[in-house]
N, CA, C and O atoms as CSV, one atom per row, in Angstrom:
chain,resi,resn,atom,element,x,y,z
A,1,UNK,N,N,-4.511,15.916,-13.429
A,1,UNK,CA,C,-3.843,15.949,-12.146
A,1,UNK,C,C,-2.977,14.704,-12.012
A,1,UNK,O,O,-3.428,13.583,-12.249
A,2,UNK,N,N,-1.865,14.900,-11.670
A,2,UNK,CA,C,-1.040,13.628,-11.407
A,2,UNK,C,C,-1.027,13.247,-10.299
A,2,UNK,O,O,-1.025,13.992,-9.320
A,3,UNK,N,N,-1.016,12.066,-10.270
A,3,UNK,CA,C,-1.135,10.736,-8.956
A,3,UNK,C,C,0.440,11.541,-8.150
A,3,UNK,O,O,1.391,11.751,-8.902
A,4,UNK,N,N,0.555,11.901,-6.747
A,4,UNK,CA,C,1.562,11.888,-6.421
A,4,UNK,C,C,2.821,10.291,-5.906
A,4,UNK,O,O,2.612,9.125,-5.571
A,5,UNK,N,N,3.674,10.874,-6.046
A,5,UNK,CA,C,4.967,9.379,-5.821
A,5,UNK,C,C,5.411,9.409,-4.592
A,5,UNK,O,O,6.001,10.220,-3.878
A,6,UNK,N,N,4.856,7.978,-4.469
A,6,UNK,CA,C,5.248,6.851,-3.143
A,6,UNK,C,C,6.690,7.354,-2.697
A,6,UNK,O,O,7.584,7.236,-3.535
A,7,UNK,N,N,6.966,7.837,-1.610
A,7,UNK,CA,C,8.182,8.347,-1.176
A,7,UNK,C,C,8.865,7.362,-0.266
A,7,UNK,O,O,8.195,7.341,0.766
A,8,UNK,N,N,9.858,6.558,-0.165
A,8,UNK,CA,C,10.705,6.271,0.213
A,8,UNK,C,C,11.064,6.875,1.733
A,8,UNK,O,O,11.129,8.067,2.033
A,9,UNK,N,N,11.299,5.611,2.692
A,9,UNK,CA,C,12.303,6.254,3.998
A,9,UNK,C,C,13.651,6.644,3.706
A,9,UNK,O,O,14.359,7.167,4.567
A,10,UNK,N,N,14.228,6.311,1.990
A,10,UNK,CA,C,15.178,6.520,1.925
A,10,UNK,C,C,15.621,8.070,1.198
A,10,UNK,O,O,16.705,8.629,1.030
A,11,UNK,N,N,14.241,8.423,0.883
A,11,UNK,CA,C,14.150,9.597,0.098
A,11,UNK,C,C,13.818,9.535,-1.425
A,11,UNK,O,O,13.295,10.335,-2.200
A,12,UNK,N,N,14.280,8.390,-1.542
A,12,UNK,CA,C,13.536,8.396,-3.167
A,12,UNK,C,C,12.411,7.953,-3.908
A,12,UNK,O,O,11.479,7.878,-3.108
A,13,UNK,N,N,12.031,7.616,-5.064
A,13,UNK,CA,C,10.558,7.670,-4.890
A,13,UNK,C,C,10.356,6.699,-6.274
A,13,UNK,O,O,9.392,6.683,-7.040
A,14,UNK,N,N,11.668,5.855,-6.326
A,14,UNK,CA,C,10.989,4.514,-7.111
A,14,UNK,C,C,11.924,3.509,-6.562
A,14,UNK,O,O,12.936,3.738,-5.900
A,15,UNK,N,N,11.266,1.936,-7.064
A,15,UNK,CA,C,11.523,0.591,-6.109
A,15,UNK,C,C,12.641,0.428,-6.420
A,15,UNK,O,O,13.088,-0.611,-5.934
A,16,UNK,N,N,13.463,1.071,-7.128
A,16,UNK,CA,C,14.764,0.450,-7.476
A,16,UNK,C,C,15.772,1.178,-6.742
A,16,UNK,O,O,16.993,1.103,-6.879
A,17,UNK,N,N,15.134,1.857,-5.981
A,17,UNK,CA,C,16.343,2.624,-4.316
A,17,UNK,C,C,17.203,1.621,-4.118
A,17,UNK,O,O,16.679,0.561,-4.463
A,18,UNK,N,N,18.522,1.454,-3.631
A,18,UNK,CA,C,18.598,1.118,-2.300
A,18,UNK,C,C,18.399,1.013,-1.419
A,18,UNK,O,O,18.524,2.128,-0.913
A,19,UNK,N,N,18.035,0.135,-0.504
A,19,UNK,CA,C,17.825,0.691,0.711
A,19,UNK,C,C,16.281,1.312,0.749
A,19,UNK,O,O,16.038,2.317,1.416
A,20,UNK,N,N,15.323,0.666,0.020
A,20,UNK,CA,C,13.608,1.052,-0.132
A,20,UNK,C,C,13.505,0.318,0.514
A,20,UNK,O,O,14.132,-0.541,-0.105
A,21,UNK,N,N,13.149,-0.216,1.500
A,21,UNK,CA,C,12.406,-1.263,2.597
A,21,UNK,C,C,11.133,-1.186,3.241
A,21,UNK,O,O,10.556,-2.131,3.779
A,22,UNK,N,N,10.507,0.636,3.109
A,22,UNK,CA,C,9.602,0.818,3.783
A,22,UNK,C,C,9.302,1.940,2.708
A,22,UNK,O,O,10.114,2.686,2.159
A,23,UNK,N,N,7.576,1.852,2.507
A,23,UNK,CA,C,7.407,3.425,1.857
A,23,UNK,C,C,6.267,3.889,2.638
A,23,UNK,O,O,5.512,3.324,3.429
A,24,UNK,N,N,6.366,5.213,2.140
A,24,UNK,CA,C,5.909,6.140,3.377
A,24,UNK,C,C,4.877,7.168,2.083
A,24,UNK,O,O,5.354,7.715,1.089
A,25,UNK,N,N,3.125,7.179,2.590
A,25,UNK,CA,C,2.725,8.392,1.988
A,25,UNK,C,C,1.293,8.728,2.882
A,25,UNK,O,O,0.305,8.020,3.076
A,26,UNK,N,N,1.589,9.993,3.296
A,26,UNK,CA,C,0.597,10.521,3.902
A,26,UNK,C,C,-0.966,10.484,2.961
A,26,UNK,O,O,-1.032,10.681,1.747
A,27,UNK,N,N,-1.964,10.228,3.735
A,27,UNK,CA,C,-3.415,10.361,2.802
A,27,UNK,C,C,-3.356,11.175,1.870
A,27,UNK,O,O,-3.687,10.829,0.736
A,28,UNK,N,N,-2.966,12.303,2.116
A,28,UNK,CA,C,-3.301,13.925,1.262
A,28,UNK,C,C,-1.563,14.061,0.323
A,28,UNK,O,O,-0.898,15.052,0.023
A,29,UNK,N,N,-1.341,12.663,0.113
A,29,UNK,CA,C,0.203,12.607,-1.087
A,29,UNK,C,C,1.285,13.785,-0.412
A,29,UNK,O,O,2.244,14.126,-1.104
A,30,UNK,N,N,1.097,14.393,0.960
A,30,UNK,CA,C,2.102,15.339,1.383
A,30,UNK,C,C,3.610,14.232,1.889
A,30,UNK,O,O,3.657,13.204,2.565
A,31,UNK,N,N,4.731,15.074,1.159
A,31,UNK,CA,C,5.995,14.110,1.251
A,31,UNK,C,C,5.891,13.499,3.314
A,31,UNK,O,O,5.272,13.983,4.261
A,32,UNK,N,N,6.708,12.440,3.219
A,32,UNK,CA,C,6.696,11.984,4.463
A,32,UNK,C,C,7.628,12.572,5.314
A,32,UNK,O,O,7.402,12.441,6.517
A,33,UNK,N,N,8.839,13.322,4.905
A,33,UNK,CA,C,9.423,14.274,5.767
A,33,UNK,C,C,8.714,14.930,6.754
A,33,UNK,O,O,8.597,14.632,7.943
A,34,UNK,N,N,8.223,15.916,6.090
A,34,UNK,CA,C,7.316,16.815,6.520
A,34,UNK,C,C,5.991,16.597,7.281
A,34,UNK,O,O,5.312,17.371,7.956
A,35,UNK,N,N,5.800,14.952,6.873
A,35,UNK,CA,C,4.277,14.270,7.677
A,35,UNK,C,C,4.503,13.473,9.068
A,35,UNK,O,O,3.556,13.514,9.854
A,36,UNK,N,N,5.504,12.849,9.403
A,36,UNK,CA,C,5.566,12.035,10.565
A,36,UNK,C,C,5.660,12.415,11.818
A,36,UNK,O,O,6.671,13.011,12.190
A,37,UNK,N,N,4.435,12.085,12.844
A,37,UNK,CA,C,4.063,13.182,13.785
A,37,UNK,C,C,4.685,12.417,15.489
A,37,UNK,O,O,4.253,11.478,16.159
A,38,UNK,N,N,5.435,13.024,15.613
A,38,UNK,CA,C,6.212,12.738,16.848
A,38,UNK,C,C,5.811,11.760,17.303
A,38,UNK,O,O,4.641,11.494,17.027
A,39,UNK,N,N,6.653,10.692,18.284
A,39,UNK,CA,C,6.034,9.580,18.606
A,39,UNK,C,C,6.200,8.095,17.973
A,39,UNK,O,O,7.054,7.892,17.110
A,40,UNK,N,N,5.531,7.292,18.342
A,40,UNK,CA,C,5.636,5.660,17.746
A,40,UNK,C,C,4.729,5.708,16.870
A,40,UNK,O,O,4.567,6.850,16.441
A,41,UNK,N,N,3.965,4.820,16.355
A,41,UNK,CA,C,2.886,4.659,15.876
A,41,UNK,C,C,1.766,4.499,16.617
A,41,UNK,O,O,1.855,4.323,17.832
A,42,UNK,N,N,0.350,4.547,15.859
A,42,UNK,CA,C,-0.617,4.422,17.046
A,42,UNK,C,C,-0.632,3.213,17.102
A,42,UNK,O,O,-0.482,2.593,18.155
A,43,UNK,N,N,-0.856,2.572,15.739
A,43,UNK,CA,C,-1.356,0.986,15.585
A,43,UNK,C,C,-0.253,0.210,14.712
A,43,UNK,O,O,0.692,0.689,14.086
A,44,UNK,N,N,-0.665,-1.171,14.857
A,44,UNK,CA,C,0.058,-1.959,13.815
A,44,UNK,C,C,-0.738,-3.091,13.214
A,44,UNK,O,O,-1.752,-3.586,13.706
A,45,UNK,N,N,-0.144,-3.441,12.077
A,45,UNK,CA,C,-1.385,-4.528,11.332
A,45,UNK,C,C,-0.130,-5.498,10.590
A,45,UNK,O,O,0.813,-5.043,9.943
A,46,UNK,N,N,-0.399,-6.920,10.872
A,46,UNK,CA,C,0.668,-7.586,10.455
A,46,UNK,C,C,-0.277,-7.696,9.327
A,46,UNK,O,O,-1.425,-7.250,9.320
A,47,UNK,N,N,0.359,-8.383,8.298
A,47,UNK,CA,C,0.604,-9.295,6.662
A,47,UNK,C,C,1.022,-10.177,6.274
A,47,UNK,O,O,2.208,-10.322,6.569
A,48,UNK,N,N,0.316,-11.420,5.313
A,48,UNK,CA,C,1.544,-12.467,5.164
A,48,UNK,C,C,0.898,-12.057,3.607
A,48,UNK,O,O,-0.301,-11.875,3.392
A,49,UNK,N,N,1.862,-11.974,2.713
A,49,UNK,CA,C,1.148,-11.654,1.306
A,49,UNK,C,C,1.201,-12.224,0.221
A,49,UNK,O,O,2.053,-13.099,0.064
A,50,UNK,N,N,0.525,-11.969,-0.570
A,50,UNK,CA,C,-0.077,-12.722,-2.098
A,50,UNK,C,C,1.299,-12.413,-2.906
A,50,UNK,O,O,2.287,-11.984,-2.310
A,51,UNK,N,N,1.296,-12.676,-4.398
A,51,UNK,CA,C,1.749,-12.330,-5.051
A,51,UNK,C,C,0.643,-11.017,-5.838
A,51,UNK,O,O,-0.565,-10.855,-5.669
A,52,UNK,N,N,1.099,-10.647,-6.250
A,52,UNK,CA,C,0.515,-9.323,-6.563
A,52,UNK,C,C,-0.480,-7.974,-5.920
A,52,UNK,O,O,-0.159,-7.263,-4.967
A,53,UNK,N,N,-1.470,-7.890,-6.557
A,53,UNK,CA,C,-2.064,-6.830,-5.223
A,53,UNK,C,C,-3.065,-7.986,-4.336
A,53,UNK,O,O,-3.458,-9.025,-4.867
A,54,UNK,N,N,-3.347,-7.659,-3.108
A,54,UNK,CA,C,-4.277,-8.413,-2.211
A,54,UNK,C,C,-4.534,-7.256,-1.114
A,54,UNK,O,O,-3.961,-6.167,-1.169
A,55,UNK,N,N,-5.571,-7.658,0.007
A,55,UNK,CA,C,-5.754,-6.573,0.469
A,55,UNK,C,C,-5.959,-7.184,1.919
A,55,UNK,O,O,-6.489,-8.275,2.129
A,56,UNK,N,N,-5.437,-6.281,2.941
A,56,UNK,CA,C,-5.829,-6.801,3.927
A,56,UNK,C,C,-6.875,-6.085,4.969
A,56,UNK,O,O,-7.122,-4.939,4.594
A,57,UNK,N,N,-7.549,-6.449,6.168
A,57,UNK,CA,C,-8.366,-5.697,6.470
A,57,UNK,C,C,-7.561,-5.394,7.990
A,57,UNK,O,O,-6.884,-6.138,8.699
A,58,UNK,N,N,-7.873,-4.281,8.101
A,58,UNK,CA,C,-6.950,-3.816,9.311
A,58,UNK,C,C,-8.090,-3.770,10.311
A,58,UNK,O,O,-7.514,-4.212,11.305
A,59,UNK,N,N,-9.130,-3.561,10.626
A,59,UNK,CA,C,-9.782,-3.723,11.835
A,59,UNK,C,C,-9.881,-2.096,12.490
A,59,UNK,O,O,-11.012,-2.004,12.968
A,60,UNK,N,N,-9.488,-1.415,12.594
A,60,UNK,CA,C,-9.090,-0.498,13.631
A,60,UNK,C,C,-10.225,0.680,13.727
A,60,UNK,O,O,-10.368,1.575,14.561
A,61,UNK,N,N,-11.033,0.316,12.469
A,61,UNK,CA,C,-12.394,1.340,12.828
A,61,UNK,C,C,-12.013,2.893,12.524
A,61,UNK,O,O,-12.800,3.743,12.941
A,62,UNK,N,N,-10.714,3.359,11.738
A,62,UNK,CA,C,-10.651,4.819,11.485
A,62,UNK,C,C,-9.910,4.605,9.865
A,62,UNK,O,O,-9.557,3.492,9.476
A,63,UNK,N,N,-9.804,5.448,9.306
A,63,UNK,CA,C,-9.264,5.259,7.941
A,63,UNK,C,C,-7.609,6.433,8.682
A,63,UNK,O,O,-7.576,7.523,9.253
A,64,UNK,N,N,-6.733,5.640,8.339
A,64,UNK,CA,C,-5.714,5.922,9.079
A,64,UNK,C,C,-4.947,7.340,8.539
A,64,UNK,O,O,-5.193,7.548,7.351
A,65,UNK,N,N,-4.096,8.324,9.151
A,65,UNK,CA,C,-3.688,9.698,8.459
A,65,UNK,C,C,-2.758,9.506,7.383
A,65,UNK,O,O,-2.638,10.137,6.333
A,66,UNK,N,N,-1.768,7.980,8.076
A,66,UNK,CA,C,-0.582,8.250,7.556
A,66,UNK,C,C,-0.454,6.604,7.698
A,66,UNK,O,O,-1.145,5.999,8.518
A,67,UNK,N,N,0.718,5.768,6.616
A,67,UNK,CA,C,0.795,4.418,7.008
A,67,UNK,C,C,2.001,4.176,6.119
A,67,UNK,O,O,2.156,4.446,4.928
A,68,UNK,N,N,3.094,3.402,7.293
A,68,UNK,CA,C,4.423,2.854,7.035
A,68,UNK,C,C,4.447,1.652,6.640
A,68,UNK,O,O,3.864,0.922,7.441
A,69,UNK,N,N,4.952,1.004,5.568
A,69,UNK,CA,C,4.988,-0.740,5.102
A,69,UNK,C,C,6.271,-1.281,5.494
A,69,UNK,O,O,7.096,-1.305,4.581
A,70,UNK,N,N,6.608,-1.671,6.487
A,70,UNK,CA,C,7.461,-2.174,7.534
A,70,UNK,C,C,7.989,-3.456,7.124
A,70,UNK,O,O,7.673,-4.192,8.059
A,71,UNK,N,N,8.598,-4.138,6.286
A,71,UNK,CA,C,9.440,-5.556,6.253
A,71,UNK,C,C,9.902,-6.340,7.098
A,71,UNK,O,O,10.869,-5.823,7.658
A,72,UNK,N,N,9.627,-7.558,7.540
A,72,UNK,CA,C,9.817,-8.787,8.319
A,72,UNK,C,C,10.497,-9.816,7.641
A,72,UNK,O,O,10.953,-10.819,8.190
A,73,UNK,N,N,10.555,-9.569,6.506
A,73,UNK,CA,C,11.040,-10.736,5.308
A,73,UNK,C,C,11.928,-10.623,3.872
A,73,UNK,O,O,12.131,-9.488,3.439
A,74,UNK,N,N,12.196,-11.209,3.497
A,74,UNK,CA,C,13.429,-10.336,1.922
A,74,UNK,C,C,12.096,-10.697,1.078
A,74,UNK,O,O,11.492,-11.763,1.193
A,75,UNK,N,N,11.724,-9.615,0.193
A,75,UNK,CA,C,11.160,-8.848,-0.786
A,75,UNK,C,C,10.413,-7.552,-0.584
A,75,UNK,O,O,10.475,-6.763,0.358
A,76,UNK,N,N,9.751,-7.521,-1.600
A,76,UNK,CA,C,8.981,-6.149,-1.613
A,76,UNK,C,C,7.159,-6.436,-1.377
A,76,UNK,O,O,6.501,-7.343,-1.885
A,77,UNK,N,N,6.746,-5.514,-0.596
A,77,UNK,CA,C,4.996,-5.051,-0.477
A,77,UNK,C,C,5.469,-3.301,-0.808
A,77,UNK,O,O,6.312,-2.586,-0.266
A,78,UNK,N,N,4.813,-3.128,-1.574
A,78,UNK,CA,C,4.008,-1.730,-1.477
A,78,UNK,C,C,2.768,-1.489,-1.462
A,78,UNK,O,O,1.994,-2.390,-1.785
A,79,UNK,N,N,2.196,0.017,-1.013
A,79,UNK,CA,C,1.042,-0.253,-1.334
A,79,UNK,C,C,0.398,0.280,-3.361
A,79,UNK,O,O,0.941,1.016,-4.184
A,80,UNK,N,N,-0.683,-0.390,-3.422
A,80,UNK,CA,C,-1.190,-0.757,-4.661
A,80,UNK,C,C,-1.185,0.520,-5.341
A,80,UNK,O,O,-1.356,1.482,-4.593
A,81,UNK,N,N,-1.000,0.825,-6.825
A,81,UNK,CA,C,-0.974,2.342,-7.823
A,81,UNK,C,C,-2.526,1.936,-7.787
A,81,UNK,O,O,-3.256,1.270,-7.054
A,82,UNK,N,N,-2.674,2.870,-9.252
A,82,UNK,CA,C,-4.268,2.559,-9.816
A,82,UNK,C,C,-4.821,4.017,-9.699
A,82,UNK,O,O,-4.373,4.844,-8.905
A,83,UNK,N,N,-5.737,4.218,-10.484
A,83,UNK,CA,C,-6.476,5.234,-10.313
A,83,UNK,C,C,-7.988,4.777,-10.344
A,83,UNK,O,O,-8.450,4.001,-11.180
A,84,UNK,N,N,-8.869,5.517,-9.058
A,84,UNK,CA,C,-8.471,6.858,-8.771
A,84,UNK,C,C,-7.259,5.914,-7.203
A,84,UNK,O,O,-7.460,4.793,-6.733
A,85,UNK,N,N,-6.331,6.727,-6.880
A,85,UNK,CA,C,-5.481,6.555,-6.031
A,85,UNK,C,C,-6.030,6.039,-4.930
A,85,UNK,O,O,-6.684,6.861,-4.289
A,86,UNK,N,N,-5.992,5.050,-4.526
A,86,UNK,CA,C,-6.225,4.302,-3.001
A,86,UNK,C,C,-5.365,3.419,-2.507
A,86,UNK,O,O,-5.202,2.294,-2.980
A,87,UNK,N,N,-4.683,3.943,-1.393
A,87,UNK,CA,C,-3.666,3.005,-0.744
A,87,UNK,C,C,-4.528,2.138,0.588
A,87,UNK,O,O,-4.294,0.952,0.821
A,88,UNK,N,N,-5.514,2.937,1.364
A,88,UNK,CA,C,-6.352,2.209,2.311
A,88,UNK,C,C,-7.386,3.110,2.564
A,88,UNK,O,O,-7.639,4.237,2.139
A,89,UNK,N,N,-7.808,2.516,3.186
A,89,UNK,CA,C,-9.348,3.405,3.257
A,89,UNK,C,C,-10.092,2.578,4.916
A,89,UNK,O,O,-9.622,1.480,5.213
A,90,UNK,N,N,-11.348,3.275,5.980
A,90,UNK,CA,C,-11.628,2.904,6.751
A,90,UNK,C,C,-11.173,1.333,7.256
A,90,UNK,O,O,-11.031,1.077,8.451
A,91,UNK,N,N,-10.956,0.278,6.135
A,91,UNK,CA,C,-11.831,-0.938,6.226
A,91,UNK,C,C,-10.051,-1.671,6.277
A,91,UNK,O,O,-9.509,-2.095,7.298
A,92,UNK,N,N,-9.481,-1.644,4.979
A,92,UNK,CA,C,-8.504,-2.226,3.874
A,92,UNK,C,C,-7.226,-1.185,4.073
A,92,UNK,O,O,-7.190,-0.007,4.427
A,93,UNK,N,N,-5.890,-2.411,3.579
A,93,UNK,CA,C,-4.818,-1.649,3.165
A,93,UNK,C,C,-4.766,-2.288,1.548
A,93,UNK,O,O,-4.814,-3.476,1.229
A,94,UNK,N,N,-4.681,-1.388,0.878
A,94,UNK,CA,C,-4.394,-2.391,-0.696
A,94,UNK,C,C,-2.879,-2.699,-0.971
A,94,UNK,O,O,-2.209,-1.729,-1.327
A,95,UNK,N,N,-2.569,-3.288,-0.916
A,95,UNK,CA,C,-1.308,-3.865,-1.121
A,95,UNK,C,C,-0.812,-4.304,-2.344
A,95,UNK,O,O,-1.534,-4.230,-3.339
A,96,UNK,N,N,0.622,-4.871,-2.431
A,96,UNK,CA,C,0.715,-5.207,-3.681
A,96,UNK,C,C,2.266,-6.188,-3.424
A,96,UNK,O,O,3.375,-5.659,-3.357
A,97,UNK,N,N,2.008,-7.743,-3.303
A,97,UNK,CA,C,3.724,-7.963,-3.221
A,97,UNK,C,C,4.272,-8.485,-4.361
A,97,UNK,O,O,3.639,-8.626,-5.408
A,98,UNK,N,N,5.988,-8.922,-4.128
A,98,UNK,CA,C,6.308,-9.204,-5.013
A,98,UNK,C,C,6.819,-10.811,-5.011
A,98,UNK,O,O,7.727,-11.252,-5.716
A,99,UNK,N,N,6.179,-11.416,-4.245
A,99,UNK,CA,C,6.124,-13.156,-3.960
A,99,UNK,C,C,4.908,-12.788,-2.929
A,99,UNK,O,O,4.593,-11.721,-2.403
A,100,UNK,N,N,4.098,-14.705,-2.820
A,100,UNK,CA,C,3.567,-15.448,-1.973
A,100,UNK,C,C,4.372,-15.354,-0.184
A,100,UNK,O,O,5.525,-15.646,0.132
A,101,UNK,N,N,3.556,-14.985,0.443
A,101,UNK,CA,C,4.254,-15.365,1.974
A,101,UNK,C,C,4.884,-14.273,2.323
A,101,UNK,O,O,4.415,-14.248,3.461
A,102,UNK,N,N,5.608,-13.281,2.287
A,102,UNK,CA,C,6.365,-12.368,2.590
A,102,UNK,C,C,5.805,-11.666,3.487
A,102,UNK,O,O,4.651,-11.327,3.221
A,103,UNK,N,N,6.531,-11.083,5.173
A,103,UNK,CA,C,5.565,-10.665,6.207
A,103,UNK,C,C,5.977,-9.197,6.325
A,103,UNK,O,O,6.940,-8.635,5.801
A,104,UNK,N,N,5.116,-8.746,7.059
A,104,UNK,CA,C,5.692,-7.460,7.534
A,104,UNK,C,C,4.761,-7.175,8.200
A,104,UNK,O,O,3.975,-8.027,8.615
A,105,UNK,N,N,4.608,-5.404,8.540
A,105,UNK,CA,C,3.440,-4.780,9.228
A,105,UNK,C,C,3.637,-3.542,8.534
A,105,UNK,O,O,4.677,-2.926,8.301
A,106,UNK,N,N,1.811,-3.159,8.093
A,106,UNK,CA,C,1.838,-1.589,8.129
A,106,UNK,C,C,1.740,-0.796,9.842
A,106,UNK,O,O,1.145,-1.151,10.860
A,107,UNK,N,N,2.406,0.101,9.614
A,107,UNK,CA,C,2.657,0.706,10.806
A,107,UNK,C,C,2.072,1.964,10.611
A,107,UNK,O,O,2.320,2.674,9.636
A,108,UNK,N,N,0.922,2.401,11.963
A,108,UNK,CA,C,0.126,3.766,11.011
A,108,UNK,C,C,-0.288,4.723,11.815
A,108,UNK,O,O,-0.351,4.323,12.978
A,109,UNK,N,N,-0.493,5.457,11.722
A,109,UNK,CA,C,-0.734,7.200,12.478
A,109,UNK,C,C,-2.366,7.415,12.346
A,109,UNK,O,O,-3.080,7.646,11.370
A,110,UNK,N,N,-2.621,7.256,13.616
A,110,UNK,CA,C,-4.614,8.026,13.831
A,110,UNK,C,C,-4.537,9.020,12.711
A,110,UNK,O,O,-5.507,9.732,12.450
């Protein structure tokens, strides 16, 4: 079974987009077109990040449906590959940047 690909707000589905600033993947790997459910977000979780993967703990007590990686700063966070596939779970977002310090917020759907 193949890992499904991190989709892009820009539509495409590797880091070397243009214009990739935010990636978007529903729990169940369904494209993000088709997933973003009317409305703002429920929650938000800021970041200041590592170089490579690090993880942060979001607090919010639900393992979230859906979660946006939002940029505050020039580089890249995505969230972390790996198998078996985990981008966050109840507790954690797994992350992954590409410098020390770089901020943003995941932005995320009950």
């Amino acid at each position: 079974m193949s890992e499904p690909k991190l989709q892009h707000q820009n539509g495409g589905t590797d880091l070397d987009s243009p214009g990739a600033s935010g990636n978007v993947l529903t729990s169940d790997g369904v494209n993000w077109k088709s997933s973003i459910p009317p409305g703002p977000a429920t929650d938000e979780v800021g970041f200041t990040s590592s170089e490579g993967n690090f993880t942060v703990a979001h607090g919010l007590g639900y393992s979230p449906r859906m979660a946006i990686i939002s940029m505050t700063d020039l580089g890249i966070v995505v969230f972390q590959g790996g198998s078996p596939l985990l981008r966050w779970d109840g507790t954690n977002f797994y992350l992954r940047g590409s410098d020390t310090g770089l901020t943003g917020f995941v932005e995320v759907w009950r």
